[in-house]
MARTOR-456079 format. One record per residue (C-alpha): residue number from 1; residue in three letters; x, z, y. Coordinates in nm, 3 decimals. Each point is the difference from the previous one (the first is absolute). Layout:
# residues N
<num->NUM residuo->ALA xx->X zz->Z yy->Y>
...
# end
This chain:
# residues 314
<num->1 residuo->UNK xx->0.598 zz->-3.453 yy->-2.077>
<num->2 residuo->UNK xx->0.296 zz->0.019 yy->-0.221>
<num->3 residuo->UNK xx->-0.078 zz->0.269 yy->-0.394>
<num->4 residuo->UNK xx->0.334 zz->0.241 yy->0.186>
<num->5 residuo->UNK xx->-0.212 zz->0.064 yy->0.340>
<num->6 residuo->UNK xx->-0.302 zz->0.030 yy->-0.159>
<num->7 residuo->UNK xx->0.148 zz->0.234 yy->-0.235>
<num->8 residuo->UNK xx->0.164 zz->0.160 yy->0.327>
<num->9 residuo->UNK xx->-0.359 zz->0.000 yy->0.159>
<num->10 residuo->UNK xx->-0.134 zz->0.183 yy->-0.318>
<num->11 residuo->UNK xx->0.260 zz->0.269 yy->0.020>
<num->12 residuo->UNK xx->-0.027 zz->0.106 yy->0.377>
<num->13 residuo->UNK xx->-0.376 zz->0.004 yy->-0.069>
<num->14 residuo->UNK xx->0.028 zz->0.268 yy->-0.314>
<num->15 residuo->UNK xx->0.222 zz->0.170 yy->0.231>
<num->16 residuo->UNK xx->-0.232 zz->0.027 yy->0.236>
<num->17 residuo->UNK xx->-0.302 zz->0.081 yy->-0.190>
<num->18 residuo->UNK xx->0.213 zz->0.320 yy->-0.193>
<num->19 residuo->UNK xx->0.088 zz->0.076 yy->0.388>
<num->20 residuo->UNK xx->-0.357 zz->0.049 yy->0.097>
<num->21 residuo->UNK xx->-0.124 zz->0.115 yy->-0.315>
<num->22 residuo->UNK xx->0.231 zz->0.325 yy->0.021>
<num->23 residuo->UNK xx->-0.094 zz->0.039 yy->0.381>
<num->24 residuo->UNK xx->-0.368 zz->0.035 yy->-0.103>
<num->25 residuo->UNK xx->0.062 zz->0.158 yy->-0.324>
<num->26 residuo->UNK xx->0.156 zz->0.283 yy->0.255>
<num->27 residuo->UNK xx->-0.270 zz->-0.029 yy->0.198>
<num->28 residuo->UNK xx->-0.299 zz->0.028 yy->-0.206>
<num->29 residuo->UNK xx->0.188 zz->0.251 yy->-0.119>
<num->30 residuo->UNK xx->0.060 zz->0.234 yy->0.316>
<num->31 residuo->UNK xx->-0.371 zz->-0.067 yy->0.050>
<num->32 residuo->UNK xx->-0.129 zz->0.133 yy->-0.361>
<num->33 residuo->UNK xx->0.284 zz->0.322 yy->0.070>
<num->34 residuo->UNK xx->-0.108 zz->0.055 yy->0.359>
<num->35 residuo->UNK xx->-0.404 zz->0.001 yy->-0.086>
<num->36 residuo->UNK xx->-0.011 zz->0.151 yy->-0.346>
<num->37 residuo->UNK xx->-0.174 zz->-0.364 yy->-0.088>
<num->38 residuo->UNK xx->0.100 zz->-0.041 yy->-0.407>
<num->39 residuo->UNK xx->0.012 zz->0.304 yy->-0.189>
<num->40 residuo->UNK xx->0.103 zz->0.100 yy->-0.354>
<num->41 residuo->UNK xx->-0.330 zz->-0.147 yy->-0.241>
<num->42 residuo->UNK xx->-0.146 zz->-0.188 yy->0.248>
<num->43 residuo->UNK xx->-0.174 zz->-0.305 yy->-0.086>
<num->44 residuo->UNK xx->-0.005 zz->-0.259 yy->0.287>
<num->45 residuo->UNK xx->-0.224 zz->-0.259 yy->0.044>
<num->46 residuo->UNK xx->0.198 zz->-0.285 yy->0.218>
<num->47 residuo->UNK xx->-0.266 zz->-0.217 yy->0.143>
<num->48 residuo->UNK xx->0.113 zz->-0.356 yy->0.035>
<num->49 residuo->UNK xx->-0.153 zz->-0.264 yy->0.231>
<num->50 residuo->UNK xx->0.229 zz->-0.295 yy->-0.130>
<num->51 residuo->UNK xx->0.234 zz->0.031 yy->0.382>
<num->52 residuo->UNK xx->0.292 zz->0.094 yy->0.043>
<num->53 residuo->UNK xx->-0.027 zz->0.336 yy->0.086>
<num->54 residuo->UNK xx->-0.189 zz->0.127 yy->-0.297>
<num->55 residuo->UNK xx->0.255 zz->-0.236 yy->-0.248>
<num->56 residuo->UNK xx->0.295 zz->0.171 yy->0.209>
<num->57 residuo->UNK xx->-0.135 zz->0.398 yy->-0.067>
<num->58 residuo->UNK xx->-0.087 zz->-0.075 yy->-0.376>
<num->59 residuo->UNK xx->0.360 zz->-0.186 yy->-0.057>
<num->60 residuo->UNK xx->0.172 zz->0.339 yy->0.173>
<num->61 residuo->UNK xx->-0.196 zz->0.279 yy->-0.119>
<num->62 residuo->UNK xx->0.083 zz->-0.151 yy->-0.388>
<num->63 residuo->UNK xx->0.381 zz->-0.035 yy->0.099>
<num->64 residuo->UNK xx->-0.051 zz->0.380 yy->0.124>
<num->65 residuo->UNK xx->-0.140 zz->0.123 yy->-0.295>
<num->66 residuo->UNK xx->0.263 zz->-0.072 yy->-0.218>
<num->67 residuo->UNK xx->0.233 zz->0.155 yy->0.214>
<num->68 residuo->UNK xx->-0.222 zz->0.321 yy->0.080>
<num->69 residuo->UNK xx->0.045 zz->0.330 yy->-0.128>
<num->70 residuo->UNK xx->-0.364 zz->0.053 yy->-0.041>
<num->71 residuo->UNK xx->-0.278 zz->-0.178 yy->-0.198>
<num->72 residuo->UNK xx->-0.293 zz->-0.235 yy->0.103>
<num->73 residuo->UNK xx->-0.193 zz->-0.289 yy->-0.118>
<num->74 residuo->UNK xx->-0.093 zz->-0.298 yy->0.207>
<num->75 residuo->UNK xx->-0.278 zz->-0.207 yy->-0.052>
<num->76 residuo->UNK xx->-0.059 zz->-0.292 yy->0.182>
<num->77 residuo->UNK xx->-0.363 zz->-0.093 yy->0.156>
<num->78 residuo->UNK xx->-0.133 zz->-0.292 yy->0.175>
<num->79 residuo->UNK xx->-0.362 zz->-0.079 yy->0.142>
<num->80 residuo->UNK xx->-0.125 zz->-0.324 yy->-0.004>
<num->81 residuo->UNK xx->-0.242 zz->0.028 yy->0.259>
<num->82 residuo->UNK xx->-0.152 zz->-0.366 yy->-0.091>
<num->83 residuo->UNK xx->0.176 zz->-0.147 yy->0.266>
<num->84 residuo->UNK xx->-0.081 zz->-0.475 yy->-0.012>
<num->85 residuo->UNK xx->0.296 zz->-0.104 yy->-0.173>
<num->86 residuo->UNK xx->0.223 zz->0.315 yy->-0.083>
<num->87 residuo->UNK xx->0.235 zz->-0.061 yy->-0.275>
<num->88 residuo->UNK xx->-0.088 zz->0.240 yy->-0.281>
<num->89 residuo->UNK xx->0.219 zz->-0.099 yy->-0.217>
<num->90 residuo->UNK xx->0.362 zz->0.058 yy->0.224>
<num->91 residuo->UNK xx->0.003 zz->0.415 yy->-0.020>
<num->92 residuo->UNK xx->-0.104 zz->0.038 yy->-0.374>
<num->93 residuo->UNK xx->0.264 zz->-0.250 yy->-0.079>
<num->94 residuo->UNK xx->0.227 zz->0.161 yy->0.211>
<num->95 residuo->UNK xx->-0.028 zz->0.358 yy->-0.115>
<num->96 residuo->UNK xx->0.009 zz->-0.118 yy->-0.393>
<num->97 residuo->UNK xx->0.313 zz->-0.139 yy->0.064>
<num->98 residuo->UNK xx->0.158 zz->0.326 yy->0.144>
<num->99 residuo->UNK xx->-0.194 zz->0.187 yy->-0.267>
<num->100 residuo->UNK xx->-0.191 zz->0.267 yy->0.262>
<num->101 residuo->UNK xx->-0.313 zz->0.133 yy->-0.123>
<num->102 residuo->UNK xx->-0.329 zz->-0.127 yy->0.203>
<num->103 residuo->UNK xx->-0.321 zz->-0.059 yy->0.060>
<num->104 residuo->UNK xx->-0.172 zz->-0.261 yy->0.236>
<num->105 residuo->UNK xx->-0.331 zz->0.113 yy->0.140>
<num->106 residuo->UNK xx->-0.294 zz->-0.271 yy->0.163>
<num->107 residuo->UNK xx->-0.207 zz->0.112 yy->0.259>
<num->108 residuo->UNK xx->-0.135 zz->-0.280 yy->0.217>
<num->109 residuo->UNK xx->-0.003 zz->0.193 yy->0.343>
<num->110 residuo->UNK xx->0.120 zz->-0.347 yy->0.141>
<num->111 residuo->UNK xx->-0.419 zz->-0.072 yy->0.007>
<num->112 residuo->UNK xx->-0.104 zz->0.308 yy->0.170>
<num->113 residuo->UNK xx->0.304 zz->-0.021 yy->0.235>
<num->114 residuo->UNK xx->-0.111 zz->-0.354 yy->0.065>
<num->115 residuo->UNK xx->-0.363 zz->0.144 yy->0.053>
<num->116 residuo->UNK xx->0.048 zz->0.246 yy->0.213>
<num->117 residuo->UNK xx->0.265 zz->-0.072 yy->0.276>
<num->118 residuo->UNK xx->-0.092 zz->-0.301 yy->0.217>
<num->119 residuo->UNK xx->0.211 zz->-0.264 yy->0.024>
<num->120 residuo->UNK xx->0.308 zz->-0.026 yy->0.224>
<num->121 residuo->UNK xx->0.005 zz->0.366 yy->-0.064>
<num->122 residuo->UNK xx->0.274 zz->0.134 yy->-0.230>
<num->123 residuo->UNK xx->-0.081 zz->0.153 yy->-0.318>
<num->124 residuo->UNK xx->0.349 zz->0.223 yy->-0.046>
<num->125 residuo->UNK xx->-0.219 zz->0.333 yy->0.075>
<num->126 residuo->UNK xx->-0.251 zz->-0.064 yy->-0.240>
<num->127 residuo->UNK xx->0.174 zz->-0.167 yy->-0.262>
<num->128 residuo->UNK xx->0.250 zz->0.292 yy->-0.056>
<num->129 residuo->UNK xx->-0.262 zz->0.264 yy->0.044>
<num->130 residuo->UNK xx->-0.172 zz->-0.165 yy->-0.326>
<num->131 residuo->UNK xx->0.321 zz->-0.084 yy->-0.162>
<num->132 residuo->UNK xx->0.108 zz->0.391 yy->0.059>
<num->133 residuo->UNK xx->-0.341 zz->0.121 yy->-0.143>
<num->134 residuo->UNK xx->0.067 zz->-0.208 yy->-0.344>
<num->135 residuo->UNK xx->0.369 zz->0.091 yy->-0.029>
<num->136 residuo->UNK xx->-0.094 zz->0.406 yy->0.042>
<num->137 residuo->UNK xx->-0.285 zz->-0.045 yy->-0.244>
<num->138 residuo->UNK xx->0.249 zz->-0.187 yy->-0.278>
<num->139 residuo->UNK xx->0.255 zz->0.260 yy->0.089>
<num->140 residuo->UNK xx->-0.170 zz->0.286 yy->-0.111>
<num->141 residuo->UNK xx->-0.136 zz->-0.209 yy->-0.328>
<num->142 residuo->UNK xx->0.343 zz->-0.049 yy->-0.132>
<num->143 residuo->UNK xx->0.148 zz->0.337 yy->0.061>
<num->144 residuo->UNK xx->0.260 zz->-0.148 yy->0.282>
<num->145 residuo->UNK xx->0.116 zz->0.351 yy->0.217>
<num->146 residuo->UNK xx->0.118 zz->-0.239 yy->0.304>
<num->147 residuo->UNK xx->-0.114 zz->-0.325 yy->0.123>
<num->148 residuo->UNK xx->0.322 zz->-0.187 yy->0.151>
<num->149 residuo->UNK xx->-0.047 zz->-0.271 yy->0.274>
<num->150 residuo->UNK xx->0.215 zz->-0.241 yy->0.123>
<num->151 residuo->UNK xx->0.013 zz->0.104 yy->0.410>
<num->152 residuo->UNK xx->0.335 zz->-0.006 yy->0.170>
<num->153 residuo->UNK xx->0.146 zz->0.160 yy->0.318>
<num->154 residuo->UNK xx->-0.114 zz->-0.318 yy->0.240>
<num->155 residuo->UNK xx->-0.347 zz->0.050 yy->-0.177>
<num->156 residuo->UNK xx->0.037 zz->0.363 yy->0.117>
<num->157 residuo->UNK xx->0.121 zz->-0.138 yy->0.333>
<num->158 residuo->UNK xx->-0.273 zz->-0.221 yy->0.081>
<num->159 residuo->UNK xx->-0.268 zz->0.226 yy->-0.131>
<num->160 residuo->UNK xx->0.135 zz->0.221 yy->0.273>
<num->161 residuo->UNK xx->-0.073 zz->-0.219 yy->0.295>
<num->162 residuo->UNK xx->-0.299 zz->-0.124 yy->-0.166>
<num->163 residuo->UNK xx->-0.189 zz->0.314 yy->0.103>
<num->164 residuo->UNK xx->0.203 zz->0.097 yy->0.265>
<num->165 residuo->UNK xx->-0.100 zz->-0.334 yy->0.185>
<num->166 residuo->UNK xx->-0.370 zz->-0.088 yy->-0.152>
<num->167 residuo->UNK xx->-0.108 zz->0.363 yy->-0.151>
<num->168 residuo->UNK xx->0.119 zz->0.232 yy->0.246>
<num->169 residuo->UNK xx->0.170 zz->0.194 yy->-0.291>
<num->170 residuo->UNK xx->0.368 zz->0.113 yy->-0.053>
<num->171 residuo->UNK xx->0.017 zz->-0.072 yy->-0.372>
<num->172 residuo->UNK xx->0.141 zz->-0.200 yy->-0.249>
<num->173 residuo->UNK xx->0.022 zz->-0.060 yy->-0.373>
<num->174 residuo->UNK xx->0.144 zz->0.364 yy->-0.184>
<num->175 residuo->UNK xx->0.239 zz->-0.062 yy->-0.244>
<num->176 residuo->UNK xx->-0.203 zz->0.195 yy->-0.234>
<num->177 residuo->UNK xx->-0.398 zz->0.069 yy->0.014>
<num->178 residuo->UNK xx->-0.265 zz->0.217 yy->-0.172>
<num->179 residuo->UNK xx->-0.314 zz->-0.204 yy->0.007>
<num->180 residuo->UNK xx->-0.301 zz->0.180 yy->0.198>
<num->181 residuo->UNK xx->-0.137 zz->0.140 yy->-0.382>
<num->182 residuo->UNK xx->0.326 zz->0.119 yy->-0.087>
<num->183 residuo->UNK xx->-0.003 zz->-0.195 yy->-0.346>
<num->184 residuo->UNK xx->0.277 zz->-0.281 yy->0.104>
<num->185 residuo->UNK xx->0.339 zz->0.058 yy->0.090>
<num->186 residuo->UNK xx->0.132 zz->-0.348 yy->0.194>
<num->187 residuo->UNK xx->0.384 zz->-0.061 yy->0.021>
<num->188 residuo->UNK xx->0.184 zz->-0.275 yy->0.234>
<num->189 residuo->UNK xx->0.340 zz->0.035 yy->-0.162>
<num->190 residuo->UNK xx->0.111 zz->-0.293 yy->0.201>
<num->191 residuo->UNK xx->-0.065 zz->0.177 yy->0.333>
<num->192 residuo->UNK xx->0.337 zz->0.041 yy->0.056>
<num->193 residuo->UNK xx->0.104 zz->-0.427 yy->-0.062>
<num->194 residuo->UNK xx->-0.004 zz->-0.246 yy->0.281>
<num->195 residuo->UNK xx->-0.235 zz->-0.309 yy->-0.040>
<num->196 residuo->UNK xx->0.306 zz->-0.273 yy->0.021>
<num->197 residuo->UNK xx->0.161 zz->0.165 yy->-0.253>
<num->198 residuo->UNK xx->-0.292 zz->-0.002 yy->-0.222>
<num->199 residuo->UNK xx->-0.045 zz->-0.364 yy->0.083>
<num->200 residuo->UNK xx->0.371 zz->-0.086 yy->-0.073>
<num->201 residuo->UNK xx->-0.022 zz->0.185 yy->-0.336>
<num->202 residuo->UNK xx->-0.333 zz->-0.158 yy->-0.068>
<num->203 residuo->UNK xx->0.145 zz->-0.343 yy->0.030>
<num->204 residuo->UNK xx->0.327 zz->0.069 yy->-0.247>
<num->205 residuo->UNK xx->-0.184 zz->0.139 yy->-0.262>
<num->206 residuo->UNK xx->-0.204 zz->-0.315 yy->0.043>
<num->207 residuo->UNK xx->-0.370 zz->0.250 yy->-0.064>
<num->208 residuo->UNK xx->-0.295 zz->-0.255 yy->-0.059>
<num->209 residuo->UNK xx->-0.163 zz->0.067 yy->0.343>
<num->210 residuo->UNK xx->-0.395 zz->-0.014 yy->-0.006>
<num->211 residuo->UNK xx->-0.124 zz->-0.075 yy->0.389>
<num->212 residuo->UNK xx->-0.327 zz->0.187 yy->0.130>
<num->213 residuo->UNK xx->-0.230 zz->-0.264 yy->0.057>
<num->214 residuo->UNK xx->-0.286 zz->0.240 yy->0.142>
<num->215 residuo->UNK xx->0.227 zz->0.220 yy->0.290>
<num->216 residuo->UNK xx->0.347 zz->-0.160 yy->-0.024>
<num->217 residuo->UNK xx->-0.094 zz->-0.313 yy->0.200>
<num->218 residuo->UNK xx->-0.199 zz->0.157 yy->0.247>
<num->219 residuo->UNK xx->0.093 zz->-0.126 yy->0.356>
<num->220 residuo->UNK xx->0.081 zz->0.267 yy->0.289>
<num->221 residuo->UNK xx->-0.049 zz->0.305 yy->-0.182>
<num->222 residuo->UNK xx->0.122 zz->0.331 yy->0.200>
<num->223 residuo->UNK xx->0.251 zz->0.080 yy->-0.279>
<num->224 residuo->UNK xx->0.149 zz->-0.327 yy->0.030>
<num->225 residuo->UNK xx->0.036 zz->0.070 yy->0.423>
<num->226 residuo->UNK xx->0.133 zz->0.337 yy->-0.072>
<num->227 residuo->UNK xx->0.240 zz->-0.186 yy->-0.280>
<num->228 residuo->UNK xx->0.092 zz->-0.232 yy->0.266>
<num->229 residuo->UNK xx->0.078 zz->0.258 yy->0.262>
<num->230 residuo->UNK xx->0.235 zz->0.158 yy->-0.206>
<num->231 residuo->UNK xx->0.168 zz->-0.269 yy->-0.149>
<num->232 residuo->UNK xx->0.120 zz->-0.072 yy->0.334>
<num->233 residuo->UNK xx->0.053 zz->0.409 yy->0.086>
<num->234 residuo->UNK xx->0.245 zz->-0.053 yy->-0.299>
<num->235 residuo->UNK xx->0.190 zz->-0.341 yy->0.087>
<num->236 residuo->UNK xx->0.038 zz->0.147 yy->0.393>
<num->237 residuo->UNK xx->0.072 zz->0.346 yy->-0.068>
<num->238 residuo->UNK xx->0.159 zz->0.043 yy->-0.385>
<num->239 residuo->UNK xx->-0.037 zz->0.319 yy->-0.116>
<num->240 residuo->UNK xx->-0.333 zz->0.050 yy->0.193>
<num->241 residuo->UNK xx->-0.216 zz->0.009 yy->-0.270>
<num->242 residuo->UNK xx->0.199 zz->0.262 yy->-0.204>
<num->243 residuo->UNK xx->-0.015 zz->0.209 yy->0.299>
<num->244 residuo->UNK xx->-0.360 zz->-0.036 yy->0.010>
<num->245 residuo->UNK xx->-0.048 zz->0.105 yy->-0.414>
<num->246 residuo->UNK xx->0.275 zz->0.292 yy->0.104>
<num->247 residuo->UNK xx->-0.243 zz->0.111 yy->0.275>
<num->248 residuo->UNK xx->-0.273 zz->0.012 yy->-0.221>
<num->249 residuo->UNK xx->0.192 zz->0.253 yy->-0.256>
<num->250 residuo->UNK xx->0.058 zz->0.214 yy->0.327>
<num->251 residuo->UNK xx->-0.367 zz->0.104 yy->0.136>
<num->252 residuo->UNK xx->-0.030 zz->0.274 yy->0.236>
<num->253 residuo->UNK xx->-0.364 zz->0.106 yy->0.076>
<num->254 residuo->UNK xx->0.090 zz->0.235 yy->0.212>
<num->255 residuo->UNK xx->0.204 zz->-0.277 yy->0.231>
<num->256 residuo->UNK xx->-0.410 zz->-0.208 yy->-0.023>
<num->257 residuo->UNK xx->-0.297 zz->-0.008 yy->0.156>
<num->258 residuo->UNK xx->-0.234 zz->0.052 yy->-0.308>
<num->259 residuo->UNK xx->-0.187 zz->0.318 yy->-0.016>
<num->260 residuo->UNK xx->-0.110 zz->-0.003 yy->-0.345>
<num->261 residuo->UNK xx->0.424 zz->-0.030 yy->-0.072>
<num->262 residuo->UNK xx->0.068 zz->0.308 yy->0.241>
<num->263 residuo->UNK xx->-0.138 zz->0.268 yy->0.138>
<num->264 residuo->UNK xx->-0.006 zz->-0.064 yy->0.318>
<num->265 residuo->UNK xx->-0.240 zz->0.207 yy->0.139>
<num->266 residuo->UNK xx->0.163 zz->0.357 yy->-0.177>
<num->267 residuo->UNK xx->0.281 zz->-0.062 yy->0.159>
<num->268 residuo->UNK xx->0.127 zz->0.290 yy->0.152>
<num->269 residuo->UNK xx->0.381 zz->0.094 yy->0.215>
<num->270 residuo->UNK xx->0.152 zz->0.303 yy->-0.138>
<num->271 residuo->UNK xx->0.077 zz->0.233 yy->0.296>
<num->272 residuo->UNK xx->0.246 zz->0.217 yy->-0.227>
<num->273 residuo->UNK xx->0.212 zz->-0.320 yy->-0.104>
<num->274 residuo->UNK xx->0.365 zz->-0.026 yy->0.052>
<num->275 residuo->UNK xx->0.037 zz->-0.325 yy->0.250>
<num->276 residuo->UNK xx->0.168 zz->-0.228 yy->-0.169>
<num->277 residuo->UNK xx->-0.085 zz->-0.318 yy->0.147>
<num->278 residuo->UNK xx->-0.150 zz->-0.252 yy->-0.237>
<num->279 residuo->UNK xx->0.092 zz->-0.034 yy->-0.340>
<num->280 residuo->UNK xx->-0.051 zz->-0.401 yy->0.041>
<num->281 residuo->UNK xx->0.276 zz->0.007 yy->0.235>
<num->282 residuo->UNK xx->0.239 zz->0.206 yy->-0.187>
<num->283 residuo->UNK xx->0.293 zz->-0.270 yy->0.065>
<num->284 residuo->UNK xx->-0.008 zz->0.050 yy->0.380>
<num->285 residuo->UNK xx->0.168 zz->0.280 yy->0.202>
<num->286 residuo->UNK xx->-0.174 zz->0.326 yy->0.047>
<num->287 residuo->UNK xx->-0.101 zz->0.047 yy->0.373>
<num->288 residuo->UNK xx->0.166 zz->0.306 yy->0.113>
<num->289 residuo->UNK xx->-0.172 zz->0.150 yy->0.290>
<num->290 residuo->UNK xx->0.283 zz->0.170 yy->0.248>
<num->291 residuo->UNK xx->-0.084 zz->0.194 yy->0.328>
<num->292 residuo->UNK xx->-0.228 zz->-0.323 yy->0.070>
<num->293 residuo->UNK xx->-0.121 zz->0.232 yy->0.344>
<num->294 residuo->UNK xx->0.393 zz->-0.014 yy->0.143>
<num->295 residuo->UNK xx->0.136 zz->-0.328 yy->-0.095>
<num->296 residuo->UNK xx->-0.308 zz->-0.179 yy->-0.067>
<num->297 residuo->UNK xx->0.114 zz->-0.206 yy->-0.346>
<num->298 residuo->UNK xx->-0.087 zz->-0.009 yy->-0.332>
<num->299 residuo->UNK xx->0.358 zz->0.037 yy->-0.238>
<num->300 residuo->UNK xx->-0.076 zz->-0.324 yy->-0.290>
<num->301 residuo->UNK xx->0.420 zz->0.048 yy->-0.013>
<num->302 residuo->UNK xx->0.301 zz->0.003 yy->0.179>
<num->303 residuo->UNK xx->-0.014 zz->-0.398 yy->0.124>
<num->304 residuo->UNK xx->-0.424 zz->-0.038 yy->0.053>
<num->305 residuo->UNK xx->-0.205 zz->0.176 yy->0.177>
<num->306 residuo->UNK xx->-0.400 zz->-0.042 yy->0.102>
<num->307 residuo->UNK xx->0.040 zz->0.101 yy->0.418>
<num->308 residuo->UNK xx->-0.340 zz->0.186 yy->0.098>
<num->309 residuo->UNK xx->-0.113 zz->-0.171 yy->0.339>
<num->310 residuo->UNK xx->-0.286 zz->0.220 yy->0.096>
<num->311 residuo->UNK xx->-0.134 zz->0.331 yy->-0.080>
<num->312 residuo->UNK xx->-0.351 zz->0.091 yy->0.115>
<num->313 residuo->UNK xx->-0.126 zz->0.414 yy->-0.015>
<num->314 residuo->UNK xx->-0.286 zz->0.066 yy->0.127>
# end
């Protein structure tokens, strides 16, 4: 390859990379604005796991606070959870280099994960339940007002159908979460990004990627169905999966089946109402009831009418 399409090569690639790194910039952004995530003083601990995802949310969040009207700090926190052969040395490196503040904790829950699910199970539920319980524990140690992880929308997605199909539950991931004790505040400001694009950006900014050894290679996991299922929702149907994330900003428990969401049960027809049809249906002609008795129709407007074919009184 000739030094001129290299050069070319180089170019398209920086054009790229300051493509997607405004598109997620506006993002992440949208997503701290919509939820009230960062606010003025805040100190927020990023918690890094050496992927993309986490690399991608610390990168943004420090382009964004140079830009923001508001102040926060950011400090950067990684768990080594003891894990055979994980590369201590990659993150430090990397964060001196950008000169973000961190600290690096060790906690070997790879034994006890190891100990306590059997093998050929997988250790994702466990693992992050003891990873969690550090990270909220350090949080409160260093002062940090929000904890920021590195979840996007197809996270969100899949975390969805995840307990619609194996817990019987119609939730997902929150974009932002008060822990049960109501000392930690957790953030997703990438809630709002797409997984490819992360991935793209992830590659051009060429972030020292650190695999998971323990969960990462893990055959036949549910996530990685659900992933599957809507990988191919999105190359069939584009669009499909922002519909999905759209439907998901646009509950109505009322329109549901739950009866802890709505009350059900209270329910109650007001006989003194004004019949207006339904409100749902506000787009469609009102019915307008004429002399049904003698010409036996039902007016929807001058061109369509509903024809009454019998009539029964007792």
């Amino acid at each position: 390859m000739s030094e001129v399409e290299v050069d070319t090569i180089a170019k398209k690639n920086i054009t790229r990379m300051n493509k997607l790194q405004k598109r997620l910039r506006r993002e992440v952004g949208s997503a701290i604005a919509d939820y009230n995530m960062i606010e003025d003083g805040d100190r927020v601990m990023c918690c890094l796991s050496g992927g993309k995802d986490s690399y991608t949310m610390l990168d943004i969040l420090l382009n964004l606070q140079q830009r923001a009207p508001i102040k926060f700090e950011i400090v950067a926190v990684n768990l080594d959870q003891k894990q055979p052969g994980f590369p201590e040395h990659i993150l430090p490196a990397y964060l001196d280099k950008i000169g973000v503040p961190y600290h690096i904790l060790e906690k070997d829950t790879y034994s006890i994960v190891k100990e306590k699910v059997p093998e050929g199970k997988t250790t994702c539920a466990l693992c992050s339940r003891l990873r969690r319980g550090t990270l909220y524990g350090f949080a409160q140690h260093i002062g940090a007002t929000k904890i920021a992880l590195g979840h996007h929308r197809d996270d969100i997605i899949e975390t969805l159908f995840l307990n619609m199909f194996y817990g019987g539950k119609l939730k997902a991931m929150p974009p932002k979460l008060l822990s049960d004790d109501g000392a930690n505040m957790v953030i997703r400001p990438l809630a709002y990004c797409r997984e490819k694009d992360i991935e793209a950006y992830s590659t051009l900014k060429q972030f020292p990627i650190i695999p998971c050894n323990l969960c990462g290679s893990q055959e036949n996991l549910k996530r990685a169905e659900i992933k599957n299922m809507l990988q191919l929702w999105d190359k069939q149907s584009p669009g499909r999966l922002e519909t999905i994330f759209t439907a998901m900003q646009n509950t109505a428990p009322s329109q549901g089946v739950d009866r802890e969401q709505f009350d059900f049960v209270s329910l109650k027809r007001d006989p003194n109402a004004e019949n207006k049809g339904d409100v749902a249906d506000a787009d469609l002609p009102a019915f307008d009831f004429v002399d049904v008795s003698n010409n036996g129709h039902i007016n929807l407007d001058i061109s369509n009418r509903i024809d009454i074919v019998a009539t029964f009184k007792p």
